[in-house]
C-alpha positions in Angstrom: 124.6 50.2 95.5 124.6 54.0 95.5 121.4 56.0 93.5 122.8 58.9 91.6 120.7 61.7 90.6 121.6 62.7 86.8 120.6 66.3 87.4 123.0 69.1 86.9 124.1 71.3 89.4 122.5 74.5 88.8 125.1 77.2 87.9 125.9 79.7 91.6 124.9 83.3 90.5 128.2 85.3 90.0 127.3 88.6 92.7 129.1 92.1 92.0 130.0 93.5 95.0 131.0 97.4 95.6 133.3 98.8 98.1 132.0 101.3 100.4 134.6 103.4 103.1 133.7 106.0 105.7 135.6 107.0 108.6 135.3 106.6 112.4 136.6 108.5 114.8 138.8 106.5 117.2 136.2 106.8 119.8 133.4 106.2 117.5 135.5 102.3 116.3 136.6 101.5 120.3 132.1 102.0 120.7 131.9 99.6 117.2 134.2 97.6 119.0 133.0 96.9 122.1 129.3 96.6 121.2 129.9 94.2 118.3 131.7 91.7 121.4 129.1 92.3 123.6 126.3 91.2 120.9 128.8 88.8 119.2 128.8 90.0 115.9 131.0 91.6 113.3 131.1 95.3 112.3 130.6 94.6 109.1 127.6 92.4 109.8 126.1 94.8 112.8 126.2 98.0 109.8 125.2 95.8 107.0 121.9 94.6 109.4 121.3 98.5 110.6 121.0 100.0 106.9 119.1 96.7 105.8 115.6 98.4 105.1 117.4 101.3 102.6 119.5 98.7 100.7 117.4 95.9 100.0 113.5 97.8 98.8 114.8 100.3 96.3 117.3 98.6 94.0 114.7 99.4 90.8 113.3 102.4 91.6 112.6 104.7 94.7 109.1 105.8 95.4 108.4 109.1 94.5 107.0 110.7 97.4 110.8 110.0 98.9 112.4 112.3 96.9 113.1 115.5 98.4 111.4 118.3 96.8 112.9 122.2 96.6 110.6 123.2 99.1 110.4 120.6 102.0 109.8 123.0 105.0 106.4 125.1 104.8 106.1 127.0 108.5 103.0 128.8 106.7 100.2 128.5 104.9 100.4 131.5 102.8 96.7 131.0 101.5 95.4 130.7 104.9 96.9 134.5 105.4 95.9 135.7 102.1 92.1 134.3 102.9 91.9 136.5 105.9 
């Protein structure tokens, strides 16, 4: 005699997914290619594992000191110059 367990399945999470395209150039897919044999992988999987770190932390909200500000590149000091 069999014991069955009377819990209910809890319901699967229905995921949205979102398309995302970019092109290769020929040369660029024959690399994709050959290194996703070599390692035994998909394409698919071998992208979705590079770009892991930027896809999975800021789904809520990005840090601020990420966001690029108007002026990013300051070669000098202009206080420095001015204090001389």
């Amino acid at each position: 005699m069999s014991v069955r367990n009377n819990k209910k399945k809890s319901r699967r999470r229905n995921y949205k997914y979102h398309a995302v395209t970019f092109k290769l150039t020929s040369g660029q897919y024959k690399s994709l290619r050959n290194y996703c044999k070599a390692r035994k992988t998909t394409p698919i999987k071998l992208i979705k594992k590079s770009i892991e770190r930027f896809i999975s932390h800021y789904e809520y909200e990005v840090p601020h000191e990420l966001y690029l500000t108007e002026n990013q590149l300051e070669l000098f000091n202009l206080d420095e110059f001015n204090d001389k």
